[in-house]
ROSE-4610 file (N, C-alpha, C; in Angstrom, 1 decimal, always signed):
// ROSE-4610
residu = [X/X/X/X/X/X/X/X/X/X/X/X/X/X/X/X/X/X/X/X/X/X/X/X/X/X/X/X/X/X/X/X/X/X/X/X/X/X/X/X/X/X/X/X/X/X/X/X/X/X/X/X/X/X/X/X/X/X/X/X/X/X/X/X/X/X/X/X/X/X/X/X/X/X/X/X/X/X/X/X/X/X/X/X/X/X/X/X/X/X/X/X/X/X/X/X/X/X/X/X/X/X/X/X/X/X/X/X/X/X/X/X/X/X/X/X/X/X/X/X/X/X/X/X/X/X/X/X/X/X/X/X/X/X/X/X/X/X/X/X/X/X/X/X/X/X/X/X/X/X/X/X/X/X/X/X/X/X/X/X/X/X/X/X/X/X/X/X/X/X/X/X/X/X/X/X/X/X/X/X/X/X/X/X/X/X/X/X/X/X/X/X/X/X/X/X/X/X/X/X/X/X/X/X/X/X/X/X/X/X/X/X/X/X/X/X/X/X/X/X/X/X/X/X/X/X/X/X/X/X/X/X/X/X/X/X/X/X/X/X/X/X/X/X/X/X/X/X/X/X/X/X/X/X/X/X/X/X/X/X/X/X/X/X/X/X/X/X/X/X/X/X/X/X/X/X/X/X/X/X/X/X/X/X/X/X/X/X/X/X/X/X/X/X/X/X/X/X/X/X/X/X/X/X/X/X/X/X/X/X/X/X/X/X/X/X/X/X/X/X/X/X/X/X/X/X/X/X/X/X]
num = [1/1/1/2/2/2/3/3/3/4/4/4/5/5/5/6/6/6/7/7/7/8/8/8/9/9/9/10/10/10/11/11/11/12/12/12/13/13/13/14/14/14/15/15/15/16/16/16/17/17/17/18/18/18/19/19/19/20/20/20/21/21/21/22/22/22/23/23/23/24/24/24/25/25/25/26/26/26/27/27/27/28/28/28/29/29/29/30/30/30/31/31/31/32/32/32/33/33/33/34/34/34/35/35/35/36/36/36/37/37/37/38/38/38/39/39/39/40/40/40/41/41/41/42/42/42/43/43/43/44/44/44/45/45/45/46/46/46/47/47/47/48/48/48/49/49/49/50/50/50/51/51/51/52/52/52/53/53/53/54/54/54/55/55/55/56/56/56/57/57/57/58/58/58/59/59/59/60/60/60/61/61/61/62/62/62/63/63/63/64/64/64/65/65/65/66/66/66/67/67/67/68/68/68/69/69/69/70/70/70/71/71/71/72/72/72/73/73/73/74/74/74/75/75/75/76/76/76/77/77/77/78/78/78/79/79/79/80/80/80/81/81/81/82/82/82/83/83/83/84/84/84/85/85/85/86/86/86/87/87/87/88/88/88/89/89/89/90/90/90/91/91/91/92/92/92/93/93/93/94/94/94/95/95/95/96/96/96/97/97/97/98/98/98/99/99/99/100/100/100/101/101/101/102/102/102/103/103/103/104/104/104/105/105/105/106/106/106/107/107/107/108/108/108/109/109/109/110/110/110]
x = [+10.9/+11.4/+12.3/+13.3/+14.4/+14.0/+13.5/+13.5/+14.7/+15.3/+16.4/+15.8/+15.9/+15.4/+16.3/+16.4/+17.2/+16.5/+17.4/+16.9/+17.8/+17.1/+18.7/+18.6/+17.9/+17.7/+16.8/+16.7/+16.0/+14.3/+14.5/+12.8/+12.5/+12.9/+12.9/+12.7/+13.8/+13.1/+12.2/+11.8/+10.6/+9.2/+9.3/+8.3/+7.9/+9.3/+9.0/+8.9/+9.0/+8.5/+7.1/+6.7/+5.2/+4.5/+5.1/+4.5/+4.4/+5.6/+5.5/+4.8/+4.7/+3.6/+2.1/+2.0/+0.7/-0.2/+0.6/+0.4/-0.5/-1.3/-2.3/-1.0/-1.4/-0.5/+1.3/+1.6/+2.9/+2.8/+3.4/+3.7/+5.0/+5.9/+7.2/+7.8/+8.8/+9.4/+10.8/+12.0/+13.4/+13.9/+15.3/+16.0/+17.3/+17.9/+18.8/+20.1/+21.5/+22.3/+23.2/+24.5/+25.4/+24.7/+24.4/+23.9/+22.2/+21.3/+20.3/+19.5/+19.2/+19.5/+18.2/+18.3/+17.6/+16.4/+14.7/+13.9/+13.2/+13.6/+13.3/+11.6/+11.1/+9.8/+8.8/+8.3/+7.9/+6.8/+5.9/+4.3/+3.8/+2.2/+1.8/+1.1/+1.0/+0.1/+0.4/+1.6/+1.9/+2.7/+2.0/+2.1/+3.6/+4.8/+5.7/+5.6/+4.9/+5.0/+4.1/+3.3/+2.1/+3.6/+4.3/+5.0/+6.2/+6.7/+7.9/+7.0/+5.9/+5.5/+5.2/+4.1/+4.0/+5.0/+6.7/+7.8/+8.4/+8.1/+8.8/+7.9/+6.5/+5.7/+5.7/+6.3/+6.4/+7.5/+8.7/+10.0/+11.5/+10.9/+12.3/+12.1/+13.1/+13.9/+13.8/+13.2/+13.3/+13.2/+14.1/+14.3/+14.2/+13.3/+13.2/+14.2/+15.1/+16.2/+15.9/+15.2/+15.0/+13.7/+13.0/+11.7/+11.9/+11.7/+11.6/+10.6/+10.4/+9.8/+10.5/+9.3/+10.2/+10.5/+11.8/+11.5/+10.8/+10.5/+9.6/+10.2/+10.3/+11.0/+10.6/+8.9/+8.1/+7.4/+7.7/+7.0/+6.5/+7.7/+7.7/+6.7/+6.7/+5.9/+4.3/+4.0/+2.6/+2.4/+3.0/+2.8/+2.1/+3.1/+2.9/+2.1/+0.8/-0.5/-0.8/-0.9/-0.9/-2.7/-2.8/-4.0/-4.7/-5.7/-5.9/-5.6/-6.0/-5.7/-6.8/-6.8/-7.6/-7.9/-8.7/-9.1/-10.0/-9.2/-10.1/-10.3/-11.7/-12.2/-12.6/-12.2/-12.6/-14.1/-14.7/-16.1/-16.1/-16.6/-16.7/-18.0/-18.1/-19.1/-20.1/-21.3/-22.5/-22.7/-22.9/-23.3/-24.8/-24.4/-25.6/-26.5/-27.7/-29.1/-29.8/-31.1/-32.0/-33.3/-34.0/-35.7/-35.8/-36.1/-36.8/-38.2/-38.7/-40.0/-40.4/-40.4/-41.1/-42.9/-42.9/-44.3/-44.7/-43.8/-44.3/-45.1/-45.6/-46.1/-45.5/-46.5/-46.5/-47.0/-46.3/-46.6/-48.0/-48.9/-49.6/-50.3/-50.6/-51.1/-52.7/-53.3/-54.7/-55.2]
y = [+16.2/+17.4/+16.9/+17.6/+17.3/+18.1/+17.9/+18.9/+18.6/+19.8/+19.9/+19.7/+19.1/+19.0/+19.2/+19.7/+19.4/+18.5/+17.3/+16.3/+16.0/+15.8/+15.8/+13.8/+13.0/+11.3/+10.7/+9.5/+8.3/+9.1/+9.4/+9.6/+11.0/+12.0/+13.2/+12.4/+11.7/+11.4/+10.8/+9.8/+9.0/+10.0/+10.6/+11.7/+12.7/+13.3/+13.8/+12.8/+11.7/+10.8/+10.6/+10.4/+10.3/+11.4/+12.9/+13.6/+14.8/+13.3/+13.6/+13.0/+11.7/+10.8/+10.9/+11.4/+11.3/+12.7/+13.8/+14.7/+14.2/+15.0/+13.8/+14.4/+13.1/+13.0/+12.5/+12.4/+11.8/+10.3/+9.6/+8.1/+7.9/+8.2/+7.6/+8.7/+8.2/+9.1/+8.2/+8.8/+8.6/+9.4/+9.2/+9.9/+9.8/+10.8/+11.1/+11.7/+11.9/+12.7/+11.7/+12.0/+11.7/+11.6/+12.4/+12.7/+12.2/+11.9/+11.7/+13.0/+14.1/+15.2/+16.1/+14.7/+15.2/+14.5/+14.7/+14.0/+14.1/+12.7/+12.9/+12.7/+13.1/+13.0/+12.8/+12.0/+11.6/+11.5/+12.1/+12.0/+13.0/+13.0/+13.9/+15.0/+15.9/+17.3/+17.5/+17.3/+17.6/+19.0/+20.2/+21.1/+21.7/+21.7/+22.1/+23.0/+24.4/+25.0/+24.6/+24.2/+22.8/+22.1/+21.2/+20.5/+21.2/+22.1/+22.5/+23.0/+23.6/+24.4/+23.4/+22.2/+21.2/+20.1/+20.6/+20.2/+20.8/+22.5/+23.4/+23.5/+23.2/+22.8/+21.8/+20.3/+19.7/+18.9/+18.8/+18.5/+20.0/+21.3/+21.9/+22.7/+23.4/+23.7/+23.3/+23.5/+22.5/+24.2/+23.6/+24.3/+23.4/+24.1/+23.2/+23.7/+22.3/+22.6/+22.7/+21.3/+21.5/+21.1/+21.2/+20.9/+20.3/+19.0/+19.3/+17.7/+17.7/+16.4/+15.0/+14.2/+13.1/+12.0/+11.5/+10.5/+9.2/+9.3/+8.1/+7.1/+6.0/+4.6/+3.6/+4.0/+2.5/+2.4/+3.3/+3.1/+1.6/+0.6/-0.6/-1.6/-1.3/-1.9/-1.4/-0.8/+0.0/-0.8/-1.2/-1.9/-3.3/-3.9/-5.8/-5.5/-5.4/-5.6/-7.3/-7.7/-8.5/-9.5/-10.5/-10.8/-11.8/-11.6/-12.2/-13.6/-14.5/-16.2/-16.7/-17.7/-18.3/-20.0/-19.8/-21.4/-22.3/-23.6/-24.7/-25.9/-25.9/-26.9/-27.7/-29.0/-30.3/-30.9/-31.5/-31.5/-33.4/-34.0/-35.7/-35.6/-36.6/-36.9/-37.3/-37.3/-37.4/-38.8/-40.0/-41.8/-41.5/-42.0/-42.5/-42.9/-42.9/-43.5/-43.5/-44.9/-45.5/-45.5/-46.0/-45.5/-47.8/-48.0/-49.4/-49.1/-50.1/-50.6/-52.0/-51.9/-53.3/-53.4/-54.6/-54.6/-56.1/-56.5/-57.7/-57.4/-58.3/-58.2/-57.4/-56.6/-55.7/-55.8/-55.1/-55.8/-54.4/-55.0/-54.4/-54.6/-53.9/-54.0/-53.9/-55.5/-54.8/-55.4]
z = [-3.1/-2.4/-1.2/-0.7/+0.5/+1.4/+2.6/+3.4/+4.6/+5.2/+6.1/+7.1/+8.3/+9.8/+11.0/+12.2/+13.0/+13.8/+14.1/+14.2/+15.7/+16.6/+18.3/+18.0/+17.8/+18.4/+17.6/+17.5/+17.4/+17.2/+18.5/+18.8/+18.0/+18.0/+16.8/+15.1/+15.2/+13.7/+13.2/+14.2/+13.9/+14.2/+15.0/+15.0/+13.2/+13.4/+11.7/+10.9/+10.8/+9.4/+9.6/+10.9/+11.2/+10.8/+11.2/+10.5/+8.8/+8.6/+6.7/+6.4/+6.8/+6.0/+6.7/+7.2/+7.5/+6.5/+6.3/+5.4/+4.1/+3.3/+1.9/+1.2/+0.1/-1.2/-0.8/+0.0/+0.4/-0.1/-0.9/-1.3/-0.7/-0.6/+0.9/+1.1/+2.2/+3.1/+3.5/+2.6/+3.4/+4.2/+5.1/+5.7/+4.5/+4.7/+3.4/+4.7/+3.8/+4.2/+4.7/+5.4/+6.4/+8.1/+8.3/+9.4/+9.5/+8.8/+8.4/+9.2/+8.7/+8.8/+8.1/+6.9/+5.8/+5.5/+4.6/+4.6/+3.3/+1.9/+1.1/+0.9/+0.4/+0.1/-0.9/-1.6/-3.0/-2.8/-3.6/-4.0/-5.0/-5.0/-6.1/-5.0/-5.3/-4.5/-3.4/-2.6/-1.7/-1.5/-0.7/-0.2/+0.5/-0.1/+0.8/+1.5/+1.5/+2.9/+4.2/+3.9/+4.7/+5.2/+5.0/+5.0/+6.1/+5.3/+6.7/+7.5/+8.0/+8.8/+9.7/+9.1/+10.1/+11.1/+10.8/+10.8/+12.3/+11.5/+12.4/+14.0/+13.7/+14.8/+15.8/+15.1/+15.6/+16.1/+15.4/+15.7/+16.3/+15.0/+15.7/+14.1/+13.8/+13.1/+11.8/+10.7/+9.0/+7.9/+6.9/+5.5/+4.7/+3.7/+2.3/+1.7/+1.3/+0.9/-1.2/-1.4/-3.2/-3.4/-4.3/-5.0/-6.1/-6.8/-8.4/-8.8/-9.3/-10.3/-9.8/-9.6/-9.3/-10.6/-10.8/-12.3/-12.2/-13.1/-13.8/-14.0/-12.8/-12.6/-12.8/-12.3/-12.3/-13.1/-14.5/-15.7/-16.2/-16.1/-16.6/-15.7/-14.6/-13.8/-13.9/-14.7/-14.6/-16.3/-16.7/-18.3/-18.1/-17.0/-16.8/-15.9/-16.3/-15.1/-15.3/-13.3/-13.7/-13.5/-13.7/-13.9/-12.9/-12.0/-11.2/-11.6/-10.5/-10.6/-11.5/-11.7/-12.7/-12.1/-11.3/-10.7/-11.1/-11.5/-12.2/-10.9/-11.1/-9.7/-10.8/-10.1/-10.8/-9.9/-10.4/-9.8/-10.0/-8.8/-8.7/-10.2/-11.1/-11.5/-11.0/-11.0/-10.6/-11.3/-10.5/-10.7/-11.2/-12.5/-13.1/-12.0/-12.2/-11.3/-12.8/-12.0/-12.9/-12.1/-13.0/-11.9/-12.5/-11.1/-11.5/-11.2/-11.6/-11.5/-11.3/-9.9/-8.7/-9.1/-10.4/-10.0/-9.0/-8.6/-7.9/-6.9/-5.8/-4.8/-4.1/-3.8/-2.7/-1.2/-0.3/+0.8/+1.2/+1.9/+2.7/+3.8/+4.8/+5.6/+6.2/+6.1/+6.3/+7.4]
């Protein structure tokens, strides 16, 4: 959806993008237009009258300009899932050991 803002500075806009995106269901937020004027908005369930109201409250002035479906871009990217790492640790061998057997003299103390 595009929503129209009047927007006076710097600090106006970054205000309204803070409070687009902070809205549920918003996945990004451009500025659009000549004048950046404009604030495109992509996600699933997101409420446009919620949306300009919390606009006109907080920046100034906003019209929802269009609504419609957003296309399906990152289809290809939702196919190649990709697969965590796969880590091969090499391990020291373990040195043979042997058991002897000392039957000589033994020392003791008496």
């Amino acid at each position: 959806m595009v929503v129209k803002v009047t927007m006076k500075g710097e600090k106006s806009r970054s205000k309204a993008l803070k409070i687009v995106v902070g809205l549920s269901g918003v996945e990004s937020a451009s500025l659009k237009g000549a004048d950046k004027s404009q604030i495109e908005v992509t996600g699933d369930g997101v409420d446009a009258v919620k949306l300009t109201s919390l606009l006109r409250k907080g920046v100034g002035y906003a019209e929802l300009v269009s609504v419609s479906a957003a296309d399906k871009k990152d289809d290809k990217k939702d196919e190649t899932k990709l697969l965590p790492p796969f880590y091969y640790y090499q391990y020291q061998p373990v040195p043979p050991y042997g058991y002897v057997e000392n039957y000589g003299p033994s020392c003791s103390i008496l």
